[in-house]
N, CA, C and O atoms as a Tinker XYZ file with bonds, in Angstrom:
   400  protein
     1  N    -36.096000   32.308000   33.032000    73     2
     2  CA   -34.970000   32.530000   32.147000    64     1     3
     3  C    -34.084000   31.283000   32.103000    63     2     4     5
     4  O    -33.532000   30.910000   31.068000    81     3
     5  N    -33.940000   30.436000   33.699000    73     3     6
     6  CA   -32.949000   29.401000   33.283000    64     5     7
     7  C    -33.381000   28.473000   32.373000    63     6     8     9
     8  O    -32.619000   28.096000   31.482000    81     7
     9  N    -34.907000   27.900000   32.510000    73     7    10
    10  CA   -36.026000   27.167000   32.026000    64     9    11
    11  C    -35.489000   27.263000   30.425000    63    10    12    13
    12  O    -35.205000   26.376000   29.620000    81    11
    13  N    -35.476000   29.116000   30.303000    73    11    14
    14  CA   -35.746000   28.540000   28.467000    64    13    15
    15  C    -34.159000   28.743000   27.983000    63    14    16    17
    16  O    -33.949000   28.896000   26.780000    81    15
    17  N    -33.117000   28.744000   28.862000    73    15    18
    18  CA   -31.548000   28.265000   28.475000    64    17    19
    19  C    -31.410000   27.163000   28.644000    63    18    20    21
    20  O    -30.528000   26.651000   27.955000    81    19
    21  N    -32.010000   26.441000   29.403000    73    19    22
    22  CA   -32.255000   24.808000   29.260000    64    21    23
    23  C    -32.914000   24.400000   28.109000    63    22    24    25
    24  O    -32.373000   23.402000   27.632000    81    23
    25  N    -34.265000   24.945000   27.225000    73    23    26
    26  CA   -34.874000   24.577000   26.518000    64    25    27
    27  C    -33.781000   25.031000   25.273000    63    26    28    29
    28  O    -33.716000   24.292000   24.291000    81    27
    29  N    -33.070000   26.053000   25.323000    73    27    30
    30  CA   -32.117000   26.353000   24.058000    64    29    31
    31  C    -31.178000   25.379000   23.876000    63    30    32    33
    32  O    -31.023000   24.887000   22.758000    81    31
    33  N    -30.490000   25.010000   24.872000    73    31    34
    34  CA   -29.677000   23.772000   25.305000    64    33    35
    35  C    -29.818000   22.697000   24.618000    63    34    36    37
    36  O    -29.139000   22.306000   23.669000    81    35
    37  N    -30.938000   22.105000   25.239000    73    35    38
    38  CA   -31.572000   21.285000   24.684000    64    37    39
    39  C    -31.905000   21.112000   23.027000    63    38    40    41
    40  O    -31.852000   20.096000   22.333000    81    39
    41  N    -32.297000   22.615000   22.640000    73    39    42
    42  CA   -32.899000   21.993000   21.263000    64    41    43
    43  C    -31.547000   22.189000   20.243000    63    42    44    45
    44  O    -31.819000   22.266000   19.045000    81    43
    45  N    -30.025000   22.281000   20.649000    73    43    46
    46  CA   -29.074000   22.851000   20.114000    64    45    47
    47  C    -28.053000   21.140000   20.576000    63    46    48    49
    48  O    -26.898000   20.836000   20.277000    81    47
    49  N    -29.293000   20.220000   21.523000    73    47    50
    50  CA   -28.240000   19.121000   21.738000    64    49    51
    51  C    -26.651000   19.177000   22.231000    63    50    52    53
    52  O    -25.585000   18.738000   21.799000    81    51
    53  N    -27.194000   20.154000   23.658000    73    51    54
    54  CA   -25.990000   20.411000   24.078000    64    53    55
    55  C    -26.299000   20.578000   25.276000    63    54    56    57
    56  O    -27.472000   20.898000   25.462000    81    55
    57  N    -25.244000   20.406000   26.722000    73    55    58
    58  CA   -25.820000   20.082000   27.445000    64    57    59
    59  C    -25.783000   22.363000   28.382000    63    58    60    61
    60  O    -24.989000   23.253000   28.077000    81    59
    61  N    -26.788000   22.426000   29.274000    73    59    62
    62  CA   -26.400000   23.840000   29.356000    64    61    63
    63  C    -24.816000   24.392000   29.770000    63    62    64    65
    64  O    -24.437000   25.495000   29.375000    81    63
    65  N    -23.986000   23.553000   30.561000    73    63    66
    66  CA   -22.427000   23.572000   30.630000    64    65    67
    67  C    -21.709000   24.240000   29.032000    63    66    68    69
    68  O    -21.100000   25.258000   28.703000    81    67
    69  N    -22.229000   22.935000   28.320000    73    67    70
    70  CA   -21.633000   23.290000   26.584000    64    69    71
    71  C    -22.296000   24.658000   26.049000    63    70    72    73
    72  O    -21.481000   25.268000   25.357000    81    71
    73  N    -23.312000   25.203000   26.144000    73    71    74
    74  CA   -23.389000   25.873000   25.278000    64    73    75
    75  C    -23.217000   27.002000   26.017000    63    74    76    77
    76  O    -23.154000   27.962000   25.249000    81    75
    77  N    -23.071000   27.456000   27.598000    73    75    78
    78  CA   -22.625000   28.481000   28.237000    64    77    79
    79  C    -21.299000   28.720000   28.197000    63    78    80    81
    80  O    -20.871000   29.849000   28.438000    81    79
    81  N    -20.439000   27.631000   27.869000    73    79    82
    82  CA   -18.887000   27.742000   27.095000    64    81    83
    83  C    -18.729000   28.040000   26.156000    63    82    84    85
    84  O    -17.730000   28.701000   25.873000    81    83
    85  N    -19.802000   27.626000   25.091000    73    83    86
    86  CA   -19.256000   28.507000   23.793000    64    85    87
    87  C    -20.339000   30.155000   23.987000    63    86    88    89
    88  O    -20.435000   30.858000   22.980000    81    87
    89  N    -20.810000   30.453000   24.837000    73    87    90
    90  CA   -21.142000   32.053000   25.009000    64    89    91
    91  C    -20.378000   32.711000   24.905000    63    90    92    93
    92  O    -20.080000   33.647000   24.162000    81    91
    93  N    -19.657000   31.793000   26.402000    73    91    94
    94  CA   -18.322000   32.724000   26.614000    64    93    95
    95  C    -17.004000   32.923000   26.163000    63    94    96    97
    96  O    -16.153000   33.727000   26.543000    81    95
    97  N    -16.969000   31.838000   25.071000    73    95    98
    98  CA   -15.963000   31.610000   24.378000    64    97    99
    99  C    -16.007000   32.903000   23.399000    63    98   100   101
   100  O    -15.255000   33.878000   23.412000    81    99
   101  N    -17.350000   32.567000   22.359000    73    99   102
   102  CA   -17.689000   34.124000   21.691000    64   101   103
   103  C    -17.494000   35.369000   22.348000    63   102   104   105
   104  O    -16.646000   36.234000   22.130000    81   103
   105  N    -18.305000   35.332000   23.089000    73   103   106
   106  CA   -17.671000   37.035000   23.990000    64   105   107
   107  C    -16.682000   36.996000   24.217000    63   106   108   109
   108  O    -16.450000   38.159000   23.888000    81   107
   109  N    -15.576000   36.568000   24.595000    73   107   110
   110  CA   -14.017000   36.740000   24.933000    64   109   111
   111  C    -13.888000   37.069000   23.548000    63   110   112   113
   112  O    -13.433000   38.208000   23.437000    81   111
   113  N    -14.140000   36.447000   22.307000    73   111   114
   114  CA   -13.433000   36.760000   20.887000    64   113   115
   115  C    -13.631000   38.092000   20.475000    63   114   116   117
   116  O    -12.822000   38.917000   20.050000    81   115
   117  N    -15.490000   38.196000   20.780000    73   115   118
   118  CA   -15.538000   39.530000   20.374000    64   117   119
   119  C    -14.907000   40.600000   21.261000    63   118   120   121
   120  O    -15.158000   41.726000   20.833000    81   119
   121  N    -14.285000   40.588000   22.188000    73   119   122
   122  CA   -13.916000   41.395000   23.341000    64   121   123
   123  C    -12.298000   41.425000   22.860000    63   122   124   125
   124  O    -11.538000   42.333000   23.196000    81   123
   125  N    -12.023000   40.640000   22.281000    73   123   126
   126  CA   -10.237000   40.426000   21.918000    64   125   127
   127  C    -10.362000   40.913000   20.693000    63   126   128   129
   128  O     -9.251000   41.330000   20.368000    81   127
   129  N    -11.542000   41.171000   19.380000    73   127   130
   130  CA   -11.899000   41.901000   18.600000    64   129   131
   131  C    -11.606000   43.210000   18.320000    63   130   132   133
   132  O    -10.843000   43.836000   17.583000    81   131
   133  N    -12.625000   43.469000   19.308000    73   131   134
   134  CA   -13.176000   44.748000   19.533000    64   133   135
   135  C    -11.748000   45.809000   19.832000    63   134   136   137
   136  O    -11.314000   46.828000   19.295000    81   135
   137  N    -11.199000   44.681000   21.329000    73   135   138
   138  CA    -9.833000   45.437000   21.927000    64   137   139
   139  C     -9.130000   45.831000   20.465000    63   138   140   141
   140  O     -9.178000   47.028000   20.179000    81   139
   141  N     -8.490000   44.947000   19.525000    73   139   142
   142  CA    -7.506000   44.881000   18.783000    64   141   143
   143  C     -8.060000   46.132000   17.477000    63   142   144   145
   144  O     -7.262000   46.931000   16.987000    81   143
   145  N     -9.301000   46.085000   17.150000    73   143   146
   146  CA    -9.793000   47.226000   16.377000    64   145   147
   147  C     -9.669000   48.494000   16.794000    63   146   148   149
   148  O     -9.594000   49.516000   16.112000    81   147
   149  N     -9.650000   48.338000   18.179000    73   147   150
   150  CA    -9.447000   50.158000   18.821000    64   149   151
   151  C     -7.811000   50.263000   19.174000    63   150   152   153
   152  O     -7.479000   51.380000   19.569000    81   151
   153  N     -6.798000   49.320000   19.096000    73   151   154
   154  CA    -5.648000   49.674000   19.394000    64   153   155
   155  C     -5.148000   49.936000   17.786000    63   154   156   157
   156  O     -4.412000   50.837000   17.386000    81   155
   157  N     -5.831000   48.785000   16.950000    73   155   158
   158  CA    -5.454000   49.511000   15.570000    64   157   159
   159  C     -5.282000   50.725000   15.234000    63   158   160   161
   160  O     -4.295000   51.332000   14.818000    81   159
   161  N     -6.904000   51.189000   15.569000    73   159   162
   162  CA    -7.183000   52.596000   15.065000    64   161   163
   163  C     -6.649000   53.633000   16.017000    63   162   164   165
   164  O     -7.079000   54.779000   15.888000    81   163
   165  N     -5.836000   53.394000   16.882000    73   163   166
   166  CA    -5.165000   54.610000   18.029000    64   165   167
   167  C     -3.302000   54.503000   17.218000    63   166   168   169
   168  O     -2.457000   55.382000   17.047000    81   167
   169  N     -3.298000   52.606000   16.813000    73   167   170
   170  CA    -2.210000   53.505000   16.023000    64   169   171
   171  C     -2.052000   54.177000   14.718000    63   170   172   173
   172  O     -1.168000   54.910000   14.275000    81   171
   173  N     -3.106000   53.745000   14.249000    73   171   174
   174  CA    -3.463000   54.751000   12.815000    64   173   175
   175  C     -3.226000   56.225000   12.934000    63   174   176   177
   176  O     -2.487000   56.966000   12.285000    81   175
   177  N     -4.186000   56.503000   14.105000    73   175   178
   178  CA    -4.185000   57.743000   14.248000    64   177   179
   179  C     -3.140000   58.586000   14.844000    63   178   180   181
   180  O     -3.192000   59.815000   14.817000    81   179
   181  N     -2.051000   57.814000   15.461000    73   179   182
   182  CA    -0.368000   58.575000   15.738000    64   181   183
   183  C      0.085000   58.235000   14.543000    63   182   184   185
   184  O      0.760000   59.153000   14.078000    81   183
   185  N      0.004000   57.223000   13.770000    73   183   186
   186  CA     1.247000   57.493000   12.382000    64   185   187
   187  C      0.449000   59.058000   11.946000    63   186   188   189
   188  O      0.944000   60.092000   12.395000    81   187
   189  N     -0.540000   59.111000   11.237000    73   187   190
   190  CA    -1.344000   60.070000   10.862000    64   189   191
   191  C     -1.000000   61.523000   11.299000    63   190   192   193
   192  O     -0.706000   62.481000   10.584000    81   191
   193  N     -1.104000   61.452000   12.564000    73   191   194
   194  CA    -0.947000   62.938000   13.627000    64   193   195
   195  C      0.690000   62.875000   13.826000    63   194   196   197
   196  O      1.204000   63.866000   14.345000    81   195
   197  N      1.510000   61.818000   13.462000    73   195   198
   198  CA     3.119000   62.244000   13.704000    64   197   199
   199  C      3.522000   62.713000   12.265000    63   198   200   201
   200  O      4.424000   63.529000   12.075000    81   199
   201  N      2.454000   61.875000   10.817000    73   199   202
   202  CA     3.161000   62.411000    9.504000    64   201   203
   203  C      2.589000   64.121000    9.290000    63   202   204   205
   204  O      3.146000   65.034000    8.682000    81   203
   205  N      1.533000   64.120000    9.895000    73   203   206
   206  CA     0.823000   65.626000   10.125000    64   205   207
   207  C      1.562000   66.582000   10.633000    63   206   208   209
   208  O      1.439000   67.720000   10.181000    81   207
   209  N      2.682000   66.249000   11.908000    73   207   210
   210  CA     3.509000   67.660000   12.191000    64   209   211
   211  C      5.096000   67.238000   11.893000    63   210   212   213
   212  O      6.150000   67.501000   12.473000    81   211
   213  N      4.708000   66.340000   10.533000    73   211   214
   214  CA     6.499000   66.634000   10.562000    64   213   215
   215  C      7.204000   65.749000   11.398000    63   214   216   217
   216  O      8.359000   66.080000   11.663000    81   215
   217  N      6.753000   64.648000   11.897000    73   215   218
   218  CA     7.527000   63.716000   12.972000    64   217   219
   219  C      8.394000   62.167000   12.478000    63   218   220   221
   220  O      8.910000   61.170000   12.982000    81   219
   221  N      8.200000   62.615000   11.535000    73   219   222
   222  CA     8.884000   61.212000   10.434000    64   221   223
   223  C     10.052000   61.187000    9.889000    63   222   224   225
   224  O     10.447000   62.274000    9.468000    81   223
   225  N     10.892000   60.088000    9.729000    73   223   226
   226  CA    12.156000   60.405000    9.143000    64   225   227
   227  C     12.343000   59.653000    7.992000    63   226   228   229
   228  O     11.875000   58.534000    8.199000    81   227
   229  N     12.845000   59.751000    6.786000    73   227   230
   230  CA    12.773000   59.536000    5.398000    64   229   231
   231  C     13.512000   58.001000    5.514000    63   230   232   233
   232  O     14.456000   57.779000    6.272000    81   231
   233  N     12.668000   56.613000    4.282000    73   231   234
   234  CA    12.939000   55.624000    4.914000    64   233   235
   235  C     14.369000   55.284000    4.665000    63   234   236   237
   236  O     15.101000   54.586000    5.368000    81   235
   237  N     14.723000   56.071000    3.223000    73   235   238
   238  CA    16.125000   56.011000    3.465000    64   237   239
   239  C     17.341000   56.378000    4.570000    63   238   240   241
   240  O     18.491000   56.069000    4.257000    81   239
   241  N     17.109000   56.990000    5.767000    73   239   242
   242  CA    17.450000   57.540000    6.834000    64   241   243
   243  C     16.974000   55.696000    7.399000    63   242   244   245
   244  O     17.938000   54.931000    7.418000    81   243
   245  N     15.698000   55.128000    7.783000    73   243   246
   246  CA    15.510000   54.599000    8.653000    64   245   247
   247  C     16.320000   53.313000    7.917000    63   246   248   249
   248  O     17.276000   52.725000    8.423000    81   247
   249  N     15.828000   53.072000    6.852000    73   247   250
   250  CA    17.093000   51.293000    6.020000    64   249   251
   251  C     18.692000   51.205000    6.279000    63   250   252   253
   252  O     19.433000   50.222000    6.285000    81   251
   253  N     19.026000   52.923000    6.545000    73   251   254
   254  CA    20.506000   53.201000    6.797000    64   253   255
   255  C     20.747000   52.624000    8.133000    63   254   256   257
   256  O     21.586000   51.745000    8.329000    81   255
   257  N     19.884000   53.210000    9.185000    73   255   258
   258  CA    20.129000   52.616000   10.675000    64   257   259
   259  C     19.945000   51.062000   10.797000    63   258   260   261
   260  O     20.595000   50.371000   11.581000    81   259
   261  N     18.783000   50.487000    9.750000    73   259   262
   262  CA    18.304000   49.125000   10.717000    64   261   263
   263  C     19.986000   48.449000    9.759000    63   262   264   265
   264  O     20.621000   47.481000   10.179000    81   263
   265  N     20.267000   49.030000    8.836000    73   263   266
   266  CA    20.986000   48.243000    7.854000    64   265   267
   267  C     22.549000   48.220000    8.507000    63   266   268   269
   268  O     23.405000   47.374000    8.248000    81   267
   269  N     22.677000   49.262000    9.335000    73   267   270
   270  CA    24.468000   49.608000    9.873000    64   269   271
   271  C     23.995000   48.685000   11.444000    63   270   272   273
   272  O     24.953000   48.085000   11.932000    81   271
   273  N     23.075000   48.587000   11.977000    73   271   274
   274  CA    22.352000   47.642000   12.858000    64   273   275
   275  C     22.627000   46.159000   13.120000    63   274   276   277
   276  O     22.752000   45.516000   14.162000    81   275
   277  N     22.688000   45.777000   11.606000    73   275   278
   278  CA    22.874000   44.696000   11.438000    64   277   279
   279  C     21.951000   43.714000   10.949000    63   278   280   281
   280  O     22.244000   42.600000   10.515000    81   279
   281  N     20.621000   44.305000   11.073000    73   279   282
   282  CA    19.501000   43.394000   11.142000    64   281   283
   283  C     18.846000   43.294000    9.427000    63   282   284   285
   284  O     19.250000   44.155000    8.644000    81   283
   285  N     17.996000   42.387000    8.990000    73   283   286
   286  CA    17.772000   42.200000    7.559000    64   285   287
   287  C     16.986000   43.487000    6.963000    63   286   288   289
   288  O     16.151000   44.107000    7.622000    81   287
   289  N     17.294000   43.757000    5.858000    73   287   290
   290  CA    16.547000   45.025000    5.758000    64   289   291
   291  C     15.339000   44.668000    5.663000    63   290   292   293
   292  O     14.324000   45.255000    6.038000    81   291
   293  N     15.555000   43.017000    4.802000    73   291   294
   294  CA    13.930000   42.791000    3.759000    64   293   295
   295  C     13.155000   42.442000    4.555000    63   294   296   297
   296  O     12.004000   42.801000    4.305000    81   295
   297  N     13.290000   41.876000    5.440000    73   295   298
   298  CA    12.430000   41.638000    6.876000    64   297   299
   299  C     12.102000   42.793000    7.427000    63   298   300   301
   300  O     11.028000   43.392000    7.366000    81   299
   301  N     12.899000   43.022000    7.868000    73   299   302
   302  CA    12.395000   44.780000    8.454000    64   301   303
   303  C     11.392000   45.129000    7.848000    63   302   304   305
   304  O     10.255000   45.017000    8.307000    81   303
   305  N     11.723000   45.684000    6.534000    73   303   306
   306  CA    10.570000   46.284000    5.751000    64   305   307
   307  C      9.242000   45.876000    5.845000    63   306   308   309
   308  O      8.205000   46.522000    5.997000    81   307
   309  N      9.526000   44.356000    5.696000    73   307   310
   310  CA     8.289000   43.675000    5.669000    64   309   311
   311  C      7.350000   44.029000    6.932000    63   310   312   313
   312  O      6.278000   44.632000    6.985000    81   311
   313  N      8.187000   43.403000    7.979000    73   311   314
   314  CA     7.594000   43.959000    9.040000    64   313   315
   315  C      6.663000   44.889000    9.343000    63   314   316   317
   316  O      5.484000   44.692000    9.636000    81   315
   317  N      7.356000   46.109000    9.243000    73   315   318
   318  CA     7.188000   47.418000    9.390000    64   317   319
   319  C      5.736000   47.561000    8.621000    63   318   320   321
   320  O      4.931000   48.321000    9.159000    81   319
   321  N      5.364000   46.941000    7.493000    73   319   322
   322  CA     4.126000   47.213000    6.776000    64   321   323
   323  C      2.826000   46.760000    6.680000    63   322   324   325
   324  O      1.907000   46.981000    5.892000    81   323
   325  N      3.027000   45.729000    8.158000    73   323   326
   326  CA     2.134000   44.860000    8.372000    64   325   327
   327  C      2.184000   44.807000   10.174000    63   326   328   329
   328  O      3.162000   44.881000   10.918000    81   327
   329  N      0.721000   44.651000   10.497000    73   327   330
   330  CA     0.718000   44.956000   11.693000    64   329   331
   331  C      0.744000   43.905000   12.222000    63   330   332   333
   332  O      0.414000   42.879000   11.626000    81   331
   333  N      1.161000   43.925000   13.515000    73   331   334
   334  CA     1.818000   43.057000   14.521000    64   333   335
   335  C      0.985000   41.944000   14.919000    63   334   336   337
   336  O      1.314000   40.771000   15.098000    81   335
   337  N     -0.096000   42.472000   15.025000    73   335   338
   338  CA    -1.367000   41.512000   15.391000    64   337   339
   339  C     -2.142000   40.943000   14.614000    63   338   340   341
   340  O     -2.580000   39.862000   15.008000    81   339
   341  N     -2.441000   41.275000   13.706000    73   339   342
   342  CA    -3.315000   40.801000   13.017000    64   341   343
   343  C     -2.895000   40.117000   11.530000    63   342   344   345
   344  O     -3.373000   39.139000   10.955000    81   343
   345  N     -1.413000   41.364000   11.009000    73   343   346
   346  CA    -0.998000   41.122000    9.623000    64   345   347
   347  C     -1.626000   41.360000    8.548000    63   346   348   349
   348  O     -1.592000   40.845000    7.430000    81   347
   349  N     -2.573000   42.723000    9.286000    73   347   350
   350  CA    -3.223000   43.483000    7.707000    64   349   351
   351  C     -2.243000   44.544000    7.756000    63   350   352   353
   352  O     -1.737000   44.907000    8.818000    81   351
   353  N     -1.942000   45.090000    6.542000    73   351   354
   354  CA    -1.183000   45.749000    5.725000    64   353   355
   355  C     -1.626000   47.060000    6.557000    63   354   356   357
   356  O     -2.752000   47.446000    6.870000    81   355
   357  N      0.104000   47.807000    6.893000    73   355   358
   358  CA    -0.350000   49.413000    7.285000    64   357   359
   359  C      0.345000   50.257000    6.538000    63   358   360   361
   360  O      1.241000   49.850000    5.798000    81   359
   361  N      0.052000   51.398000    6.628000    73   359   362
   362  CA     0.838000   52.746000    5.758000    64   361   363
   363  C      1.827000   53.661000    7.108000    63   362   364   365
   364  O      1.343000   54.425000    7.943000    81   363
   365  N      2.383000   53.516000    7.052000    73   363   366
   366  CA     3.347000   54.057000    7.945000    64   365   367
   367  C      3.662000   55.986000    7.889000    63   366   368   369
   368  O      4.036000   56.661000    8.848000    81   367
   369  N      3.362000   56.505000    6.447000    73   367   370
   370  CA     3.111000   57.554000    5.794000    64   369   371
   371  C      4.026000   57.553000    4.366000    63   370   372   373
   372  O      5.024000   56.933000    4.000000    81   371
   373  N      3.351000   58.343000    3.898000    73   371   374
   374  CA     4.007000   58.772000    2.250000    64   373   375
   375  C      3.415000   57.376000    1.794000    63   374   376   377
   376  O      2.665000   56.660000    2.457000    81   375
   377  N      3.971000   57.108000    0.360000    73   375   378
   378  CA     3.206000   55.638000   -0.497000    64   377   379
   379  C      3.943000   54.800000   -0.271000    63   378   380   381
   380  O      5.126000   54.958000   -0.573000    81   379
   381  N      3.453000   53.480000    0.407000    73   379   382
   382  CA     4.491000   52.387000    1.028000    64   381   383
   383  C      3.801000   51.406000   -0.486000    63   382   384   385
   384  O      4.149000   50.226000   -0.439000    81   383
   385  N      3.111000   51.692000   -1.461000    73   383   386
   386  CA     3.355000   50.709000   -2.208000    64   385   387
   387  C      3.861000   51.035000   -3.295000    63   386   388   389
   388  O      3.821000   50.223000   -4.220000    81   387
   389  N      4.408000   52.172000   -3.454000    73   387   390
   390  CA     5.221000   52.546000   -4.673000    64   389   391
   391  C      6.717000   51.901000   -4.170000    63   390   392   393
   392  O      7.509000   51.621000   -5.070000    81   391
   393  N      7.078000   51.686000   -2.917000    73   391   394
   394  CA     8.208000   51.418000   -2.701000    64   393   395
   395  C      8.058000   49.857000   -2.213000    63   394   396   397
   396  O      8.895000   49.404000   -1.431000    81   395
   397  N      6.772000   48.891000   -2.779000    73   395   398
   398  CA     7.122000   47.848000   -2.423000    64   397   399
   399  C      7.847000   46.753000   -3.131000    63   398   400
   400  O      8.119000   45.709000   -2.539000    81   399
């Protein structure tokens, strides 16, 4: 097995050090991937299961607080509709693009 990771090495013009760094470079990504796809989808699934029993408060209720707060609304908003990590677009509940 080491024989033909040397021969891969080799025919990739790299020495086996280099190309066992970028293995592991890939697996860490897909592993920081993978993590970030399943924390996505765990928070998908509490907005979902909190707009399901009624656990939400109307955003005019929430623009009132961040706004007597002090803090920017338009930022806020923005915020709020885009996820933290990645910056793909989320639905928080009800139609967040009728109100964008």
């Amino acid at each position: 097995m080491i024989a033909a990771f040397r021969k891969a090495a080799t025919a990739c013009d790299q020495t086996v050090e280099q190309l066992l760094l970028d293995f592991m470079r890939e697996y860490v990504k897909q592993r920081q991937q993978a993590e970030h796809s399943a924390w996505l989808r765990r928070q998908a699934q509490g907005a979902l299961s909190s707009k399901n029993i009624g656990d939400l408060i109307q955003v005019e209720e929430a623009e009132a607080a961040v706004s007597s707060a002090g803090a920017s609304l338009y930022s806020w908003r923005a915020d709020l509709r885009r996820c933290w990590r990645c910056g793909l677009p989320i639905c928080i509940g009800g139609d967040a693009n009728a109100r964008s």
